[in-house]
GUTOR-244275 format. One record per residue (C-alpha): x, y, z; residue number from 1; residue in one letter. Coordinates in nm, 2 decimals. Layout:
! residues N
((X,Y,Z),NUM,A)
...
This chain:
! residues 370
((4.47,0.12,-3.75),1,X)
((4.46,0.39,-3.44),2,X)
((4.11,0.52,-3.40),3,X)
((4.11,0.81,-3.22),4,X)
((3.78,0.90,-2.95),5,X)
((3.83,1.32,-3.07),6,X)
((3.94,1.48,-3.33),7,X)
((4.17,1.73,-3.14),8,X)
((4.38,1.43,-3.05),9,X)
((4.53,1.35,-3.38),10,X)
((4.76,1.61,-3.34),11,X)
((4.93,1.44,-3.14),12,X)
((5.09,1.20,-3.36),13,X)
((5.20,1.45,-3.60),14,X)
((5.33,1.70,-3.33),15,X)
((5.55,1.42,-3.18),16,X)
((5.65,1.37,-3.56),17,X)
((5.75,1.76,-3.62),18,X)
((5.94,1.74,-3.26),19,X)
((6.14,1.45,-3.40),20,X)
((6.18,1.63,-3.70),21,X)
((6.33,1.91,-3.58),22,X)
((6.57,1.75,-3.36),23,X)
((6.71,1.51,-3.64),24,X)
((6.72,1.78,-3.92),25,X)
((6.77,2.12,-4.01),26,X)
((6.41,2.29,-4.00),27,X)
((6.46,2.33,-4.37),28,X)
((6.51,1.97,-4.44),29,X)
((6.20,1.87,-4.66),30,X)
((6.11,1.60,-4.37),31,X)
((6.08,1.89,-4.13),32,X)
((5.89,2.12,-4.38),33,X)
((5.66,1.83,-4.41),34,X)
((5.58,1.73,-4.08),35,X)
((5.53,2.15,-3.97),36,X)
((5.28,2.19,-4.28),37,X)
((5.06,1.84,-4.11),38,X)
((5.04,1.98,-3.83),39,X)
((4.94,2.35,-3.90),40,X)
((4.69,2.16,-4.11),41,X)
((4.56,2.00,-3.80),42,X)
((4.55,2.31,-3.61),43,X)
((4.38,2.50,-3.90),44,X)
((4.10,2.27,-3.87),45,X)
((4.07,2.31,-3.50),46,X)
((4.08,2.65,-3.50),47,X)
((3.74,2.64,-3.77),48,X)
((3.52,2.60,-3.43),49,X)
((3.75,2.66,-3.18),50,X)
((3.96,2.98,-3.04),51,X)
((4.27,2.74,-2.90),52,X)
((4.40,2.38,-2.85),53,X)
((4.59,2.26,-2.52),54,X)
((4.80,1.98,-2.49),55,X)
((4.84,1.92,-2.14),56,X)
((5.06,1.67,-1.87),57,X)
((4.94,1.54,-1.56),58,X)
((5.03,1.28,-1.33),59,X)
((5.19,1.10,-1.65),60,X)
((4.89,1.13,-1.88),61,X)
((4.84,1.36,-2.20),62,X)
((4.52,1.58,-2.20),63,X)
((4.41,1.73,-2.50),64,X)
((4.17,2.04,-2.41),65,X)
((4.16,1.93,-2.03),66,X)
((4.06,1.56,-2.17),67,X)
((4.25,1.21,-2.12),68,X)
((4.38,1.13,-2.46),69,X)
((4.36,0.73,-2.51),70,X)
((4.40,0.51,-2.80),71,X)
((4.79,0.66,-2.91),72,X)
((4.97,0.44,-2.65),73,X)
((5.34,0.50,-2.71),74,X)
((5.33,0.82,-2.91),75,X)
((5.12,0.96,-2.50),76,X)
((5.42,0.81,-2.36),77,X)
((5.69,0.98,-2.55),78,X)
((5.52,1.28,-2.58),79,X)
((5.46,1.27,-2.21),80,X)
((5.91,1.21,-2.24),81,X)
((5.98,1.49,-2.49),82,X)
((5.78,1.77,-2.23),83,X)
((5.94,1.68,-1.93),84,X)
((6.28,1.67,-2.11),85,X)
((6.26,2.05,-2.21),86,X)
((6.01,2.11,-1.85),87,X)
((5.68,2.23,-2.01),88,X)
((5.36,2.06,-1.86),89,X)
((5.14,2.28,-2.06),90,X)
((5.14,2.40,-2.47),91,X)
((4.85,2.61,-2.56),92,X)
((4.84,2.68,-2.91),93,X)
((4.60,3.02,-2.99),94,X)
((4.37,3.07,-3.30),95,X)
((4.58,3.28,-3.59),96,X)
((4.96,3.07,-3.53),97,X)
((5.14,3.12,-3.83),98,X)
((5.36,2.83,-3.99),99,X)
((5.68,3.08,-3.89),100,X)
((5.56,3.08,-3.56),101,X)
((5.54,2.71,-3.48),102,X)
((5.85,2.65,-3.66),103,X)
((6.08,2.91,-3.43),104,X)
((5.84,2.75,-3.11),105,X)
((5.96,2.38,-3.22),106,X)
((6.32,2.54,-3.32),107,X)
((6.39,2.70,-2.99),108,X)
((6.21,2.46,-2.76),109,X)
((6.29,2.14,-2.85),110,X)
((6.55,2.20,-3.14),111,X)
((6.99,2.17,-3.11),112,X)
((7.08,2.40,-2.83),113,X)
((6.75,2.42,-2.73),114,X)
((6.66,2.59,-2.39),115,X)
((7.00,2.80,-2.33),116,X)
((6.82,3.12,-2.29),117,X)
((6.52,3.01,-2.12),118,X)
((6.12,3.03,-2.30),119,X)
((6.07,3.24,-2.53),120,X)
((5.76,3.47,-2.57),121,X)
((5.51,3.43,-2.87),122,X)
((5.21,3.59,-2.95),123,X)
((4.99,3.24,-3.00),124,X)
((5.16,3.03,-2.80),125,X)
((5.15,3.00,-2.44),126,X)
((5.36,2.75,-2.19),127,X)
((5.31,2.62,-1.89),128,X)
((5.63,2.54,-1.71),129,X)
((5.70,2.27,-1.44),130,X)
((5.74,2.40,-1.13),131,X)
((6.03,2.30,-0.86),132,X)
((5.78,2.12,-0.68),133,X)
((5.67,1.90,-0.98),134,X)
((6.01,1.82,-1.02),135,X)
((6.07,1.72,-0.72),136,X)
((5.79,1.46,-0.76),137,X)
((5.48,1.67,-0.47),138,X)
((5.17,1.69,-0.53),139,X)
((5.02,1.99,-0.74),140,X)
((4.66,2.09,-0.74),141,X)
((4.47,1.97,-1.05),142,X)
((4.28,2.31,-1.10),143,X)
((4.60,2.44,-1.29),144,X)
((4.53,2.14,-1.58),145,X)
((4.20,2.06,-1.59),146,X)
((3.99,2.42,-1.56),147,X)
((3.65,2.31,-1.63),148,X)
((3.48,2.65,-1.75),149,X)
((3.10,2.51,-1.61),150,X)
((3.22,2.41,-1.27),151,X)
((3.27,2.76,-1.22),152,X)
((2.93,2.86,-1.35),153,X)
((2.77,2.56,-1.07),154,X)
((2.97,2.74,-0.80),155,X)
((2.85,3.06,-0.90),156,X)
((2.48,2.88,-0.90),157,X)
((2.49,2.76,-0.55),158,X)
((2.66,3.06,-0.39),159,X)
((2.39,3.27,-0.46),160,X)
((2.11,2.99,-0.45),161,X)
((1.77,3.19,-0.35),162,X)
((1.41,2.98,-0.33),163,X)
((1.25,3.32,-0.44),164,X)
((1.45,3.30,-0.81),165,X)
((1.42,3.03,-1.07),166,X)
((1.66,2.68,-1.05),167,X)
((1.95,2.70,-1.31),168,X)
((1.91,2.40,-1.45),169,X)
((2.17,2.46,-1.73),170,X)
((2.48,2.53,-1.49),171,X)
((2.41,2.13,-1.34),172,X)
((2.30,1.95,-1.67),173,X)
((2.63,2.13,-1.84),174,X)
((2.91,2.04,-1.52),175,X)
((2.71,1.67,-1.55),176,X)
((2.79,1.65,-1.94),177,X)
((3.12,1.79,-1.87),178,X)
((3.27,1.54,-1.63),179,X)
((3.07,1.26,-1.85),180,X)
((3.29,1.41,-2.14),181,X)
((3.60,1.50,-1.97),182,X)
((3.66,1.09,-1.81),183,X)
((3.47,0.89,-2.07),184,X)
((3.81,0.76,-2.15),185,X)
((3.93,0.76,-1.85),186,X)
((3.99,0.45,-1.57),187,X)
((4.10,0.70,-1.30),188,X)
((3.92,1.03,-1.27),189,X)
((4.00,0.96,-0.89),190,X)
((4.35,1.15,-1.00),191,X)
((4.15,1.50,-1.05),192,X)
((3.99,1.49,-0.70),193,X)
((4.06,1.90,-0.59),194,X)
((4.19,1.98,-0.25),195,X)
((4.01,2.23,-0.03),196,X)
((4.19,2.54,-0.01),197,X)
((3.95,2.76,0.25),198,X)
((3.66,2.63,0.47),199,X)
((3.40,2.90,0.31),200,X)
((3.48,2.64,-0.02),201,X)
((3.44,2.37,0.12),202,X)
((3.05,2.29,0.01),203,X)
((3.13,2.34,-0.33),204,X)
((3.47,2.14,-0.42),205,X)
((3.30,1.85,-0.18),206,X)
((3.01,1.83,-0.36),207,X)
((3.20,1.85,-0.74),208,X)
((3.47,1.54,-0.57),209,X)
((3.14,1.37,-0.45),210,X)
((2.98,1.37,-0.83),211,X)
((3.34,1.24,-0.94),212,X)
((3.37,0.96,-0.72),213,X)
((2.99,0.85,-0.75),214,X)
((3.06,0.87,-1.09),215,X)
((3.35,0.65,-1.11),216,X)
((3.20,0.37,-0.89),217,X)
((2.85,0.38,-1.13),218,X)
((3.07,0.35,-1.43),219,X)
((3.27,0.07,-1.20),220,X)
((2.97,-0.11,-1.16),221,X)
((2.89,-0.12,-1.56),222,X)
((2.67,0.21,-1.52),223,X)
((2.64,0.43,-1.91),224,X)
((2.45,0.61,-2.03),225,X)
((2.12,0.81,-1.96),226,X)
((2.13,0.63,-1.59),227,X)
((2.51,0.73,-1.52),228,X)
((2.39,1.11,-1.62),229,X)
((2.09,1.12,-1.39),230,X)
((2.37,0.96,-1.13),231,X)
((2.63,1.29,-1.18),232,X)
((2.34,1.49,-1.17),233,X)
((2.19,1.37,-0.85),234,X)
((2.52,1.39,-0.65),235,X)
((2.55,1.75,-0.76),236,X)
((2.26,1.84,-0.63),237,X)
((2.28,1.62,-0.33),238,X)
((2.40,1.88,-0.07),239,X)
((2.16,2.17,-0.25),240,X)
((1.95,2.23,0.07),241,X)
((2.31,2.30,0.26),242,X)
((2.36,2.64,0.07),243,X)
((2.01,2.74,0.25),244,X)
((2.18,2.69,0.59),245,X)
((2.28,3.00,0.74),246,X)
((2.69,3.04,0.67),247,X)
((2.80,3.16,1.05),248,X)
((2.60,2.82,1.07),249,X)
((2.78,2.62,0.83),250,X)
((3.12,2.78,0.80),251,X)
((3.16,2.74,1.18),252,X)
((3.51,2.63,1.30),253,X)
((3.40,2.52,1.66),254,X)
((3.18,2.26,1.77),255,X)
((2.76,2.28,1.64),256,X)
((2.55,2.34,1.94),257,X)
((2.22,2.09,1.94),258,X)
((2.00,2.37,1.78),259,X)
((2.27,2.39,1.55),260,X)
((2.30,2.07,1.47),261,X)
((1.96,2.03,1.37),262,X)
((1.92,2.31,1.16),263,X)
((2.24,2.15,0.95),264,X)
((2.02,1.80,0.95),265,X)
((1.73,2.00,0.79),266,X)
((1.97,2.03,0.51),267,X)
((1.81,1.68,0.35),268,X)
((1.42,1.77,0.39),269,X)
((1.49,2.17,0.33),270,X)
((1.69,2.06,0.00),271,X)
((1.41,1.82,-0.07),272,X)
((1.13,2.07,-0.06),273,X)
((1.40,2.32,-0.29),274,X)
((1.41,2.06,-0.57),275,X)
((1.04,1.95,-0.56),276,X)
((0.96,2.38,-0.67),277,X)
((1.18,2.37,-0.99),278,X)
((1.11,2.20,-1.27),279,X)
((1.31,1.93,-1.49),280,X)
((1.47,1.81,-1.19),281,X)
((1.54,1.40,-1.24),282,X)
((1.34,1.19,-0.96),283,X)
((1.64,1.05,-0.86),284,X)
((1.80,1.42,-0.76),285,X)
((1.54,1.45,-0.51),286,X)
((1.58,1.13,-0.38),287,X)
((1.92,1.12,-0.31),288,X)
((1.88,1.52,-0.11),289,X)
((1.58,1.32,0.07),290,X)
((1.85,1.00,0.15),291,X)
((2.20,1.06,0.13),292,X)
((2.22,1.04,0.49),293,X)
((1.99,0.79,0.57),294,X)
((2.17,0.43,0.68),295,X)
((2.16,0.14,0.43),296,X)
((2.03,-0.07,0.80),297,X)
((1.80,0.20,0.90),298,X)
((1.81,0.53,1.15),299,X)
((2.04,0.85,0.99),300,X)
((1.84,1.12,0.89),301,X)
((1.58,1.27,0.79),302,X)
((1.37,0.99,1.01),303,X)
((1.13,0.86,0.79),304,X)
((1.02,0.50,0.90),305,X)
((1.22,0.23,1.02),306,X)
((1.23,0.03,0.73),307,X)
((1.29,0.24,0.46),308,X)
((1.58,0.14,0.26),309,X)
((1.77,0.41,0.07),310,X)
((1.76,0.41,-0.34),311,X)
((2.03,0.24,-0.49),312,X)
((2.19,0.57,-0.66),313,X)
((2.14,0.76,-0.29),314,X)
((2.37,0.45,-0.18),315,X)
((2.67,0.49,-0.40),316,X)
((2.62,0.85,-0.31),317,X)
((2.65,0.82,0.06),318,X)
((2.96,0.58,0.01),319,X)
((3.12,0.90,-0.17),320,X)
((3.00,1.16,0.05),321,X)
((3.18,1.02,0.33),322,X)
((3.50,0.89,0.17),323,X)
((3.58,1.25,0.00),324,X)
((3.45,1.45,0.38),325,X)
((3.74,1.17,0.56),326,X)
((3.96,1.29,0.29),327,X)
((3.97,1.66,0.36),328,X)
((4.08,1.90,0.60),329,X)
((3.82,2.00,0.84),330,X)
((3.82,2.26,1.11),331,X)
((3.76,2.01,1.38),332,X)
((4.01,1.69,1.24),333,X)
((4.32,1.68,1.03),334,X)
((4.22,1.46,0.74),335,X)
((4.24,1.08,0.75),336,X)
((4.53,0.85,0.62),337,X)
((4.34,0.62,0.29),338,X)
((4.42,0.30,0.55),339,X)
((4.21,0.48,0.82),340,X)
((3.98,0.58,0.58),341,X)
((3.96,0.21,0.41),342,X)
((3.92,0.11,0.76),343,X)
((3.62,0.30,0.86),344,X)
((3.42,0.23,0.51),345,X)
((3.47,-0.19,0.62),346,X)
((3.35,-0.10,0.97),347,X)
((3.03,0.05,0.83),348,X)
((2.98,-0.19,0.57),349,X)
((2.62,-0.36,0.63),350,X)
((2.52,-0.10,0.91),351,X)
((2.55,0.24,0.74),352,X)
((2.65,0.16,0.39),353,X)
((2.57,-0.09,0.18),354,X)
((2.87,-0.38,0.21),355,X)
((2.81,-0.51,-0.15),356,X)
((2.87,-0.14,-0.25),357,X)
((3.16,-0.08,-0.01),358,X)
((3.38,-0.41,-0.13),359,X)
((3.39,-0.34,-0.51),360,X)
((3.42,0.09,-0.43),361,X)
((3.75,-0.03,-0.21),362,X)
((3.87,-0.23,-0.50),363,X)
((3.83,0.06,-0.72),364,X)
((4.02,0.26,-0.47),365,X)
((4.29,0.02,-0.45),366,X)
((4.31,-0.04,-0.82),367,X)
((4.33,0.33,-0.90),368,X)
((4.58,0.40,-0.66),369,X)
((4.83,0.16,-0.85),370,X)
């Protein structure tokens, strides 16, 4: 028997089943009739605590409100078939679809003759078409799928980030349940890294791709729980004392002068010294602002002693950090090819990053990436 990790994704089965329906039958055949009325019955119970339901493709897997749907192997996989066939990537069904509704959507989409004249319009349901681009197999941006709502409020949070006003806690604790939630089913979250689109953004993508791939290699590792939480949290907050640098300062497209320079390393301590003045903030989070650029061998910054070794989490961090900054466009370098990039991570194995870290965080990479 199929157990199912959400309730929102037993739809699935059903919807695949009224697809079929229509195609084989006349929408008044009794099969179709009954196949329509399961499904409106799973959207009716959806729409009890929630407002709409989206059913979403990307890079060949079904989403189910912005989530990766396991545990329906070949009904994903056809269903995955049957939207590419008619060039919808996206379904969003809206709270108050009537049964007359969803039977003239499945009727015109997907039904004899379907498609002549183009998507039609209907007042709750929305479509999200493939573009030429898809279609020609490029790569799209992964903000148009997977739109997490608190992301947007943590951006808001560290854009206007003042030591004078209280931390908001919530906007980090909600993003960290979030992206717990969102890949908890997931073996390649490494898919929804987001691409830079403007230097001024920069700080804030990084940091949500550096909380993404820390969190993959934790959970790589056999990381759960409580501990793989307080791990999303910390590298979240790992670049907070950045957003107190001054932005002709960090925004800058030429070369840092020395004072410069040093004023961006104060990021660590200043971020410290942020997190220690709120409250609820996980140990860990301040550990990893204090570390994430100290070397797993010793020197980096801050300069603390020569011996101090860097906390495991502020480790996995730092093997993140640099991997998604080699990734991206910069003002000063083009990004890096994943072989240069794979290169440079094994030449700092054992000096700046700890080797044990580095070998299974590659084979992650290289597993992913098949």
């Amino acid at each position: 028997m199929i157990t199912y990790p959400d309730r929102n994704d037993h739809i699935l089965p059903d919807l695949l089943g009224a697809i079929n329906s229509i195609r084989l039958y006349s929408h008044k055949h009794p099969q179709a009739r009954t196949s329509v009325d399961r499904v409106m019955e799973r959207l009716d119970q959806v729409f009890q605590t929630e407002e709409k339901l989206a059913i979403g493709v990307f890079n060949d897997n079904m989403l189910v409100n912005r989530k990766p749907v396991v545990g329906v192997g070949k009904v994903s996989e056809s269903m995955v078939k049957v939207l590419k066939e008619v060039g919808i990537d996206q379904i969003v069904f809206l709270k108050g679809l009537y049964q007359e509704e969803f039977t003239m959507f499945l009727m015109e989409t997907f039904g004899t003759g379907a498609g002549s004249s183009g998507f039609m319009d209907y007042s709750h349901i929305l479509l999200g078409r493939i573009s030429e681009d898809e279609e020609k197999g490029e790569d799209t941006n992964v903000d148009s799928v997977m739109d997490l709502s608190s992301s947007k409020d943590f951006i808001w949070m560290l854009r206007n980030l003042d030591p004078q006003n209280p931390f908001n806690f919530k906007a980090v604790r909600d993003l960290s349940v979030d992206l717990m939630d969102t890949f908890r089913y997931s073996a390649t979250p490494l898919k929804y890294l987001a691409e830079v689109k403007s230097e001024d953004e920069y700080t804030y993508v990084h940091t949500i791709n550096v909380a993404l791939l820390s969190m993959s290699l934790a959970k790589h590792i056999g990381i759960s729980g409580s501990e793989l939480m307080d791990i999303i949290y910390a590298a979240l907050m790992h670049d907070v004392g950045k957003m107190l640098v001054p932005k002709e300062i960090l925004n800058k497209t030429g070369p840092l002068t020395p004072d410069e320079f040093e004023i961006i390393k104060a990021h660590t301590v200043n971020g410290v010294m942020y997190l220690c003045n709120q409250k609820e903030i996980p140990r860990i989070a301040i550990l990893a602002a204090l570390e994430h650029h100290i070397k797993y061998s010793g020197g980096g910054y801050p300069n603390i002693t020569r011996d101090w070794k860097p906390h495991f989490v502020s480790q996995i961090i730092s093997i993140a950090d640099i991997y998604d900054a080699l990734r991206s466009n910069r003002p000063y370098r083009a990004r890096l090819e994943h072989d240069q990039i794979m290169g440079i991570l094994r030449h700092d194995a054992g000096i700046g990053l700890n080797p044990q870290l580095v070998e299974v965080f590659i084979e992650m990479l290289e597993g992913q990436s098949n």
